[in-house]
C-alpha positions as CSV (number, residue, x, y, z in Angstrom):
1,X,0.0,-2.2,-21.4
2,X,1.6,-3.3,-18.0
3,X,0.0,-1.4,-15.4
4,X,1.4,-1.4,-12.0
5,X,-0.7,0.1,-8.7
6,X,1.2,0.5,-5.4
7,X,-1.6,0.5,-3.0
8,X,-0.7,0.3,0.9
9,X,-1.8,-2.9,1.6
10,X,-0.4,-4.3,-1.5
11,X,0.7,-3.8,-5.1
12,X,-1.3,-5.0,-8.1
13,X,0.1,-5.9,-11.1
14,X,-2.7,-5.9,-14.6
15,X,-2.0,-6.3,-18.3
16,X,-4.4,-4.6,-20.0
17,X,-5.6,-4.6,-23.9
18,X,-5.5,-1.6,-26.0
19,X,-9.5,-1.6,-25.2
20,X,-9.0,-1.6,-21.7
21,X,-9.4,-5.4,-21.3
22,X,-7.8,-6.9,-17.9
23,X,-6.0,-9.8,-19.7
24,X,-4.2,-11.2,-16.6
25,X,-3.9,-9.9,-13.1
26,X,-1.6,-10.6,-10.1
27,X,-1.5,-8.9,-6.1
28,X,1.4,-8.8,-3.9
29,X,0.4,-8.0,-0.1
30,X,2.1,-5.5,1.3
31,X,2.9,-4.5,5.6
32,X,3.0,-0.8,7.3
33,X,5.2,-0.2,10.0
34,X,3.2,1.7,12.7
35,X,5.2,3.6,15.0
36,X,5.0,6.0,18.2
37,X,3.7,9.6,17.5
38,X,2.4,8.4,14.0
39,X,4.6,7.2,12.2
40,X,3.8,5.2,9.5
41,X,6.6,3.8,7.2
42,X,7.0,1.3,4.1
43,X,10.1,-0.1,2.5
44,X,10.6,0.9,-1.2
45,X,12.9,-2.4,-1.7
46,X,9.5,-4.2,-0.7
47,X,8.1,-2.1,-3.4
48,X,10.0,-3.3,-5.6
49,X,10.3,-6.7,-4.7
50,X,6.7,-6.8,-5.2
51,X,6.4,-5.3,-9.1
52,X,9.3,-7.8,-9.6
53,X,7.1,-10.7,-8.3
54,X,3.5,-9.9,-9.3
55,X,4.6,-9.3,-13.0
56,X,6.3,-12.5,-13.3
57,X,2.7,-14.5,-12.5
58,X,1.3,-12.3,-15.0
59,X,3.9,-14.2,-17.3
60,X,3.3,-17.2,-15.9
61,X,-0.5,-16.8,-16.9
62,X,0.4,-15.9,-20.0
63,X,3.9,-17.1,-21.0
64,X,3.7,-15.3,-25.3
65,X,2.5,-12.0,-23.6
66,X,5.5,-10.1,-22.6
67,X,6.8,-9.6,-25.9
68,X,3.7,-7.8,-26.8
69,X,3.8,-5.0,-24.4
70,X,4.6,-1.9,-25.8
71,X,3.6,0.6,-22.9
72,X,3.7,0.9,-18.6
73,X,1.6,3.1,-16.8
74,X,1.9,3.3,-12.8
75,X,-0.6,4.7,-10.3
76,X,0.2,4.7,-6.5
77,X,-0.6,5.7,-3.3
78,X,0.0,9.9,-2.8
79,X,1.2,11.7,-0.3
80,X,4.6,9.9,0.7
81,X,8.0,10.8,0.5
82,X,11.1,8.5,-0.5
83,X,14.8,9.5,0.4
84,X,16.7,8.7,-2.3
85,X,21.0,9.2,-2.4
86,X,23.4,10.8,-4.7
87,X,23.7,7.2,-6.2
88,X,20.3,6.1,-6.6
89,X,20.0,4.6,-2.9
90,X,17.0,4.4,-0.5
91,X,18.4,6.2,2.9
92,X,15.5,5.2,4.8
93,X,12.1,3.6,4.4
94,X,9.5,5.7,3.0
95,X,7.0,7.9,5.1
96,X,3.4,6.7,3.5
97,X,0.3,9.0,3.4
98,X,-0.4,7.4,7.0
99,X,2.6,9.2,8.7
100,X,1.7,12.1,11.0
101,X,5.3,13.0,12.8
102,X,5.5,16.3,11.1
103,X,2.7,17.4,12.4
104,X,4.1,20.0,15.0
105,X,6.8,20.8,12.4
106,X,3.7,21.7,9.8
107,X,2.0,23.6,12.3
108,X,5.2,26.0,13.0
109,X,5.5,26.6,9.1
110,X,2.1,27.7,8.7
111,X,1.2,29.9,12.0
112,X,0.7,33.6,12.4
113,X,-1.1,36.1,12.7
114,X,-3.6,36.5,11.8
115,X,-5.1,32.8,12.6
116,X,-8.0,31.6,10.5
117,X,-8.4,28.2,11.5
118,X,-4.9,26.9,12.4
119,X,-2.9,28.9,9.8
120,X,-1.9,32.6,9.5
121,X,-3.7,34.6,7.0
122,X,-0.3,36.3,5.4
123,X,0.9,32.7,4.9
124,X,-2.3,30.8,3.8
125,X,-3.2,33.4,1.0
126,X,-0.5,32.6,-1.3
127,X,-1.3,29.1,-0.9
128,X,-4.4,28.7,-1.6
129,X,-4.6,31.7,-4.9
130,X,-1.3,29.3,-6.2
131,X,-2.0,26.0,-5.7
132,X,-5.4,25.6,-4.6
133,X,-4.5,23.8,-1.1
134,X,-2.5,24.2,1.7
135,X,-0.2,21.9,3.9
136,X,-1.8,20.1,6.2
137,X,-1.9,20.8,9.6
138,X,-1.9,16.9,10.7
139,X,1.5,16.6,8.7
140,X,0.4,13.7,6.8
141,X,1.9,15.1,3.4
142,X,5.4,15.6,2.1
143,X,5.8,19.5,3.6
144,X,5.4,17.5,7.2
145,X,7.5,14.5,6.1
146,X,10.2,16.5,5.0
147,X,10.2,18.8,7.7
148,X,10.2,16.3,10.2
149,X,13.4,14.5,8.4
150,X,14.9,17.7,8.6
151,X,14.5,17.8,12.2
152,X,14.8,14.5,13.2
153,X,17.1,13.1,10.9
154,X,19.2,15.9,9.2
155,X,22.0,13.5,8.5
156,X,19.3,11.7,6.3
157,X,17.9,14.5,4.8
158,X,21.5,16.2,4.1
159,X,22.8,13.5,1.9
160,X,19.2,13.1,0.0
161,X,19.8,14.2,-3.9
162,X,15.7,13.3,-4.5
163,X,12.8,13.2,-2.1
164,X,10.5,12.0,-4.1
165,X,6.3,10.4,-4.0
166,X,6.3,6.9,-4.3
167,X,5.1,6.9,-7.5
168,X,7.6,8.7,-8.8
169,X,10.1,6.8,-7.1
170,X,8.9,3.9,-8.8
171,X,9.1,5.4,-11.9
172,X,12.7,7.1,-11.1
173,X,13.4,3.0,-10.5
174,X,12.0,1.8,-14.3
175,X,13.6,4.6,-16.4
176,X,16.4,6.1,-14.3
177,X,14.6,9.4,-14.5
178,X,13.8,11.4,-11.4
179,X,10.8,13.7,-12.5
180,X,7.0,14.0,-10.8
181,X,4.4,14.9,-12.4
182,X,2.3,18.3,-12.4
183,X,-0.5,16.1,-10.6
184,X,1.8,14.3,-7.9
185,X,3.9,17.1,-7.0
186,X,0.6,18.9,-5.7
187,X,0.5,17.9,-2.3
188,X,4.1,19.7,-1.5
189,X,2.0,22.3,-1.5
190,X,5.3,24.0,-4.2
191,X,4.1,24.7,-8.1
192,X,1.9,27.6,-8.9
193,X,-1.3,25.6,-10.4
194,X,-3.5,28.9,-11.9
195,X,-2.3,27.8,-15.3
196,X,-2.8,24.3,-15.5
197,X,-0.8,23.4,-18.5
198,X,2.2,24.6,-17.6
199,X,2.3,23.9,-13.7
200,X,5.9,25.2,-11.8
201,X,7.9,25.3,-9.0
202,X,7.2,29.0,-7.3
203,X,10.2,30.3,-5.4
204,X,7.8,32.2,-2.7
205,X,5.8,28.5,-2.2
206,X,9.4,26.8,-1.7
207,X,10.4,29.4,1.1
208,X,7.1,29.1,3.0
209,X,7.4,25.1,2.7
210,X,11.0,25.2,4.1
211,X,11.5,23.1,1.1
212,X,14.8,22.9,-1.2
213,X,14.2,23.3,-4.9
214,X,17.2,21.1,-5.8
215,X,16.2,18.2,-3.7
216,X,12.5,18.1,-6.0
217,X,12.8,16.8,-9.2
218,X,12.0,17.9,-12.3
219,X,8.2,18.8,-13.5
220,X,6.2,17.0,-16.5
221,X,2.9,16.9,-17.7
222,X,0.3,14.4,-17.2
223,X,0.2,11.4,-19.4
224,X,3.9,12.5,-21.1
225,X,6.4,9.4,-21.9
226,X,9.3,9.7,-19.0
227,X,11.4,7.4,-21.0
228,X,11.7,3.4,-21.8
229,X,12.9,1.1,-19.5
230,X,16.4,0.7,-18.2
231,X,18.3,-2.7,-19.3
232,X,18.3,-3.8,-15.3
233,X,14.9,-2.7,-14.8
234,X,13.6,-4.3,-18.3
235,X,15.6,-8.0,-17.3
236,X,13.6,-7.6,-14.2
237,X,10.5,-7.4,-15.3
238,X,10.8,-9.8,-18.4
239,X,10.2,-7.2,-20.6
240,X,12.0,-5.4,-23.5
241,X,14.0,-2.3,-22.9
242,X,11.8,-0.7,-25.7
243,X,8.7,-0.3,-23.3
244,X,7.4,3.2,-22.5
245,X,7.1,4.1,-19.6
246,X,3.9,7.1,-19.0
247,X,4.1,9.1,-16.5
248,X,1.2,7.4,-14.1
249,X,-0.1,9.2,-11.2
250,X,-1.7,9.2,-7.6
251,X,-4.2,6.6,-6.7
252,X,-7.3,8.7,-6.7
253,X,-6.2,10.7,-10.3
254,X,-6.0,7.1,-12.0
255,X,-9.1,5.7,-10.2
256,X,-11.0,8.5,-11.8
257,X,-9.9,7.2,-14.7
258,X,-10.5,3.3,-14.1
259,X,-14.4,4.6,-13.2
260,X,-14.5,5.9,-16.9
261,X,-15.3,9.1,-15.2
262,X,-13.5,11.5,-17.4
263,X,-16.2,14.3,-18.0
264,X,-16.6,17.1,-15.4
265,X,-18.8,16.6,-12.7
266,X,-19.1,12.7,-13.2
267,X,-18.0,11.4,-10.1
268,X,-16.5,8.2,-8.3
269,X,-16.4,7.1,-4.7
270,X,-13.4,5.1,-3.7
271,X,-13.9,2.2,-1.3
272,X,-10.1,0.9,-0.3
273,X,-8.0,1.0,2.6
274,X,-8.8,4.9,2.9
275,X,-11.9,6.6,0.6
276,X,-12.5,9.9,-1.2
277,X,-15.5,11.4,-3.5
278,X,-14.2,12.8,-6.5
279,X,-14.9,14.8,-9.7
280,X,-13.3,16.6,-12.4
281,X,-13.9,20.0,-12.8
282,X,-13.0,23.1,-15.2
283,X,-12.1,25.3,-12.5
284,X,-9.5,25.7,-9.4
285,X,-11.2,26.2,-6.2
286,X,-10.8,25.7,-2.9
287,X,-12.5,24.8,0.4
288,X,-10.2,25.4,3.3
289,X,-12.7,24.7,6.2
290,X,-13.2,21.5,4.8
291,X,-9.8,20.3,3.4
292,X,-11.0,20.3,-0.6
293,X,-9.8,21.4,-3.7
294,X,-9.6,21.2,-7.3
295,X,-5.9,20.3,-7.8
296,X,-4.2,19.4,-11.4
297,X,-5.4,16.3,-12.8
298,X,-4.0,13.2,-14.7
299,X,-5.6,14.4,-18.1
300,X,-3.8,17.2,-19.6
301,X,-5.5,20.9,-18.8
302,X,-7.7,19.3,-16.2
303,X,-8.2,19.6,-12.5
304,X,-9.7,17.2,-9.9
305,X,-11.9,17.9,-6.9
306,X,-10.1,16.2,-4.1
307,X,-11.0,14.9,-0.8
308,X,-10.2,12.1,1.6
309,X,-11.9,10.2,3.8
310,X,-8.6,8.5,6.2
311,X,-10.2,5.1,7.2
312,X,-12.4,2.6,5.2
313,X,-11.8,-0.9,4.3
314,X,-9.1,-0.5,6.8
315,X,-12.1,-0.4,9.4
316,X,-13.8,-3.6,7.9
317,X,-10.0,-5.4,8.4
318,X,-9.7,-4.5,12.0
319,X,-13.0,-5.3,12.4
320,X,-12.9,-9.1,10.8
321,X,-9.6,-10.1,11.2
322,X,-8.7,-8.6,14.6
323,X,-12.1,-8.6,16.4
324,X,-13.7,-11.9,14.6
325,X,-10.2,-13.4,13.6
326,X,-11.0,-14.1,10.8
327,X,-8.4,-15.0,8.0
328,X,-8.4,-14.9,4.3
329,X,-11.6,-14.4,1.6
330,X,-13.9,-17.0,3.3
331,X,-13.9,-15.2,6.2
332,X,-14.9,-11.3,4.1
333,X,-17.9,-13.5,2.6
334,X,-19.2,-14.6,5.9
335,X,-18.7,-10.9,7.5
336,X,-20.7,-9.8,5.0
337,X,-23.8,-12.9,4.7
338,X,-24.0,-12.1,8.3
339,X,-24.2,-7.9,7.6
340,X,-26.7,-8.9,5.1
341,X,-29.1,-10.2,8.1
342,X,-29.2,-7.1,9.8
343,X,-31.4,-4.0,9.6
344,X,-30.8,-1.1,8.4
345,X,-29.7,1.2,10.7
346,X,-28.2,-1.7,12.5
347,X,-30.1,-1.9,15.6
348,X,-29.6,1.6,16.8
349,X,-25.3,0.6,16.5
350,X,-23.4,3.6,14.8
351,X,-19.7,3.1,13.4
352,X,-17.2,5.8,13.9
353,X,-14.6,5.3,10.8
354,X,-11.8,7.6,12.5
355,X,-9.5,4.5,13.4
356,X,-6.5,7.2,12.6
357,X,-7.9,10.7,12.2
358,X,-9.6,12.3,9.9
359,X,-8.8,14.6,6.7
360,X,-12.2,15.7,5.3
361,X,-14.3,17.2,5.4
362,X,-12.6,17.8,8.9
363,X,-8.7,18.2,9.0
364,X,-8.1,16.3,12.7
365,X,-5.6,14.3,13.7
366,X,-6.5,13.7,16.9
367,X,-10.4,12.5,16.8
368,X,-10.5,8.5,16.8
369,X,-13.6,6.6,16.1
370,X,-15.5,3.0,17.4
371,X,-18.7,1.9,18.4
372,X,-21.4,3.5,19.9
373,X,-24.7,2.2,20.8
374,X,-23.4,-1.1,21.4
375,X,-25.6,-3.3,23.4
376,X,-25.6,-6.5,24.4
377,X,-28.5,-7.4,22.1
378,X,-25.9,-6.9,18.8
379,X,-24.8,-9.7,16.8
380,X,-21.7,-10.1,14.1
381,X,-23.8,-9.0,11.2
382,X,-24.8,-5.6,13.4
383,X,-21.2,-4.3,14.0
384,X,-20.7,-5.4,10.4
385,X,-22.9,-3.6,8.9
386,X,-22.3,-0.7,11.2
387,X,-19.0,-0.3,9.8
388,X,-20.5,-0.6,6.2
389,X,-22.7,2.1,7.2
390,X,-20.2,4.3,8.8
391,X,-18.1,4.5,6.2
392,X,-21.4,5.2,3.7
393,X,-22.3,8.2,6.7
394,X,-19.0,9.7,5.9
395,X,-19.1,9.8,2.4
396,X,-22.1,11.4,3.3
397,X,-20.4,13.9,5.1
398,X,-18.0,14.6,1.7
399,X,-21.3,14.6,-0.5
400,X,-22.5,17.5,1.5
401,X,-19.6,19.9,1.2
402,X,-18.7,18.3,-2.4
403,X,-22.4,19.6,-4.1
404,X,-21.7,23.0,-3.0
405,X,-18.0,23.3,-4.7
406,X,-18.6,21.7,-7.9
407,X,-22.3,24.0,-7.9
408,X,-24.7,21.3,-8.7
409,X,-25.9,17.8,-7.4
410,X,-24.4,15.1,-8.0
411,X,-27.1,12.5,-9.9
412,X,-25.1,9.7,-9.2
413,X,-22.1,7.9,-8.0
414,X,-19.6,5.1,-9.5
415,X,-18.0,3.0,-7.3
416,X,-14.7,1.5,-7.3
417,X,-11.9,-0.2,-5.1
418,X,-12.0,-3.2,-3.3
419,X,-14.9,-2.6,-1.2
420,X,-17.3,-1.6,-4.1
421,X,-16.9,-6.0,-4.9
422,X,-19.7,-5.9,-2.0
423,X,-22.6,-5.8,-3.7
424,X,-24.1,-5.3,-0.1
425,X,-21.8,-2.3,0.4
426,X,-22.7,-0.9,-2.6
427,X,-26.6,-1.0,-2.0
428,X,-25.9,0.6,1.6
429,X,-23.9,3.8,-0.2
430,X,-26.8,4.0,-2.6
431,X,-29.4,4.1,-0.1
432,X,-27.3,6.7,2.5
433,X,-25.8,9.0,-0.4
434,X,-29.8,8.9,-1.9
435,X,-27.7,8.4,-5.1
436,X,-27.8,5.5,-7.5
437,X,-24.4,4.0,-7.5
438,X,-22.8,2.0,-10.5
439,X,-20.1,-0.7,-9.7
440,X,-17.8,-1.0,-12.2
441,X,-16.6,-4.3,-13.2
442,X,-13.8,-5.8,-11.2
443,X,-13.6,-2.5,-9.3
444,X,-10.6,-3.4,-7.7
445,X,-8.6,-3.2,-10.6
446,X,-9.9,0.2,-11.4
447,X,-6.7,1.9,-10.3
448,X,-4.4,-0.2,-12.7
449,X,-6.7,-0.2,-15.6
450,X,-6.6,3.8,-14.9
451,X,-2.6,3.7,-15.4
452,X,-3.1,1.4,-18.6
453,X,-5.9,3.9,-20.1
454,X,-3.9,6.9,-19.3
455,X,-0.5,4.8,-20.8
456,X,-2.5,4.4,-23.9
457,X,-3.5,7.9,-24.4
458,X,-0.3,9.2,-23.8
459,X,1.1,6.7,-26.3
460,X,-1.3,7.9,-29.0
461,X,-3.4,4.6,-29.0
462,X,-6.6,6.0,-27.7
463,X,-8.3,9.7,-27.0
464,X,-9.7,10.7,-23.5
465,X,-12.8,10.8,-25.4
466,X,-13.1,6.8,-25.7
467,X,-11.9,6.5,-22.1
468,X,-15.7,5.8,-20.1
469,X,-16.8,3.8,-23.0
470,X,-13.5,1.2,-22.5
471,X,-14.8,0.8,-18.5
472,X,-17.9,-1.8,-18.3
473,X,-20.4,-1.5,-16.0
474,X,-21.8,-4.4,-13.9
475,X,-24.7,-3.2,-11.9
476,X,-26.7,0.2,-10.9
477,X,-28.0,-0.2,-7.2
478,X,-30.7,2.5,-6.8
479,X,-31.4,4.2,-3.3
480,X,-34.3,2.0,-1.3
481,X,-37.1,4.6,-0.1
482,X,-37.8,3.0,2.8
483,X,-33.9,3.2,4.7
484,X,-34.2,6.9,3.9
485,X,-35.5,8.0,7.1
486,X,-33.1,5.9,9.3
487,X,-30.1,7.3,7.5
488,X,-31.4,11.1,7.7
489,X,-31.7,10.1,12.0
490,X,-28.5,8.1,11.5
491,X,-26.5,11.1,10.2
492,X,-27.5,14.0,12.2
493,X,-26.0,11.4,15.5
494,X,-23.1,10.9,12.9
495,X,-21.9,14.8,13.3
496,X,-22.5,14.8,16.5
497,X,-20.5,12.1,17.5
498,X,-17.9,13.6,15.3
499,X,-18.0,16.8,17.5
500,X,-18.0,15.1,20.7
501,X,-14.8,12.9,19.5
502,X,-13.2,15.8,18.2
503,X,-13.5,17.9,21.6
504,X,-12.3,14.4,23.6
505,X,-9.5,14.2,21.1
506,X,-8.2,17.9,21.8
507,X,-8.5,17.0,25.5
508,X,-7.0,13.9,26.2
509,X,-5.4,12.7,22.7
């Protein structure tokens, strides 16, 4: 399988055995476009660009391998919207999970009276029985990216045949097919999802969105073949028209997959550029006041319990390439030699992860994080590891409100994404969850080797039964008694601070 995974900070490119074997591996960086009143845009032609280059190293590491893949399987980054013409054409760059300029727009759709927390009763109760979520209120999904084109640009959005998620853009761009799937089309908030299997559009959800059936594209289910490649898309990529291309899915559906957690309640913590704490459950439900819910999943008949933390690894790159100035992998591996010097607890120095809002288990926009406690007594290692620990305090935060939904504890954690290479990083989430934590092998390839387990399933070559057993696991950190009591004090200041932030926010942001 060629799996392809369109993070935001870059796009990874794995060929993976029929036993889930990373054979070859390649990464592409990627740039954001950060603009005023939150914007926050990509270009899909840099998308592509990307696949285009990081599958030709694959090649060039192995040269006889192209002619022996049979299958494709994409996962991406969810929540974005690409503008896409009569003819195929990008009109615009695409707005990325990130972008918050819909955000007024969103919170006209949803008002009334009435209010329960930001949204009118009348409105949010056919939301949440349908589709198990509701738009949110800090625009940063496709009801608030379309809304906001509509407004802002309605020459763009009157000559768009497809707005479509970036995965299924990418997708749209292998096979020439414009469909999404019943797992990314979730967060427009659209399809009635009480009957998992056969998830569709509701015309009462479309009117409430402001949305336009005709610019959405077509629904199919998880893990279904969308087609084989095109003959321009196939010369491209050096392979053979003949490849299959699966259907693929959203970042955090295919990284429960890369964890090998495939049974219910077995979940995975994400450490990348943003985070979430995830499980699959039997059930749709939903948690309003704290932005969760169990929405379809990439494996057939399933649902996932979503959540998302905004800002993770994101802080750890502010913090050692903009603070420190530090540049490339030497510069991570001394961050964290020094974080591994400090205490626990860091000195009495608290990290605030909320560079760029929050989503859960608090919906705010407006809240922004930092440091407090700093004195000048604190070191390098202390406002590393304070940001290692913040990050761990938040998942906290989701652990607390996740327990309750799926209606027992969680007994432990597997850890993937970038951040979960830290073997530091994955002691501290062990030791302020109280959960052991298992870091899967090269976990930042767990997204990619998700897309290439799910492309082989849907191609007939495995069963979701083998899935966890095809994932290896490196190493189990267990919970250190001893840093217990410091992370208890450390996240009662934790919420808190949250508060306190959240009120300044309102006030002044």
């Amino acid at each position: 399988m060629l799996a392809l995974d369109l993070g935001t900070s870059g796009l990874k490119a794995a060929l993976v055995s029929a036993r889930g074997e990373l054979l070859a591996t390649a990464l592409v960086p990627l740039s954001v476009t950060l603009l005023e009143h939150g914007g926050a845009e990509q270009r899909p032609a840099d998308w592509w660009q990307a696949v285009v280059s990081a599958t030709s190293q694959l090649w060039r590491q192995r040269p006889d391998a192209a002619a022996d893949v049979v299958g494709l399987g994409v996962s991406s980054q969810w929540g974005g919207t690409v503008a896409v013409g009569a003819q195929g054409e990008v009109l615009r760059n695409a707005l990325i999970w990130m972008d918050a300029r819909g955000a007024d727009d969103v919170q006209r759709l949803v008002s009334g009276f009435p209010s329960i927390d930001g949204y009118g009763a009348l409105k949010a109760l056919p939301w949440l029985r349908k589709t198990g979520g509701i738009p949110s209120l800090s625009g940063k999904d496709p009801v608030g990216h379309i809304a906001w084109l509509r407004r802002a640009e309605p020459r763009t959005y009157e000559l768009a045949r497809w707005l479509l998620e970036p995965k299924d853009w990418l997708n749209f761009t292998l096979t020439g097919r414009a469909v999404a799937s019943f797992d990314s089309i979730t967060v427009h908030w659209v399809t009635d999802n009480r009957r998992v299997d056969a998830v569709a559009y509701d015309d009462g959800l479309l009117r409430l969105a402001g949305l336009d059936r005709a610019k959405l594209p077509p629904l199919v289910a998880p893990a279904s073949v969308v087609g084989p490649l095109t003959p321009t898309a196939a010369q491209a990529l050096g392979l053979s028209p003949t490849v299959q291309v699966v259907s693929g899915a959203a970042d955090m559906h295919m990284a429960a997959i890369g964890a090998g957690t495939v049974a219910d309640f077995d979940a995975h913590l994400c450490l990348g550029t943003s985070s979430w704490l995830l499980a699959h459950v039997p059930f749709k439900k939903s948690d309003l006041a704290h932005n969760m819910a169990s929405l379809p999943a990439a494996i057939p008949g399933r649902y996932l319990f979503c959540n998302e933390q905004e800002t993770a690894a994101a802080g750890l790159k502010l913090v050692v390439e903009r603070v420190f100035g530090g540049e490339g992998a030497s510069a991570y591996e001394q961050a964290f030699t020094q974080a591994a010097t400090a205490p626990a607890g860091s000195a009495g120095l608290t990290y605030l992860p909320w560079l760029h809002g929050e989503r859960s288990p608090v919906d705010e926009r407006r809240v922004r994080g930092g440091f407090v406690g700093l004195s000048l007594e604190h070191e390098r290692g202390h406002l590393v590891r304070a940001v290692l620990e913040g990050v761990a305090l938040n998942g906290r935060w989701l652990l607390r409100h996740l327990e309750p939904n799926l209606g027992r504890r969680v007994e432990r954690v597997t850890v993937v994404g970038g951040g979960a290479r830290s073997e530091l990083w994955c002691q501290v989430h062990a030791d302020v969850l109280g959960r052991p934590v298992r870091q899967v092998e090269a976990p930042q390839w767990a997204n990619a080797r998700g897309a290439a387990l799910q492309a082989l399933v849907g191609l007939g070559h495995v069963q979701w039964a083998d899935v966890s057993g095809l994932v290896p696991i490196a190493r189990t950190f267990e919970p250190a008694a001893a840093h217990a009591g410091v992370y208890e004090e450390r996240f009662e200041q934790f919420l808190a601070e949250f508060q306190h932030r959240r009120t300044m926010g309102r006030r002044f942001g």
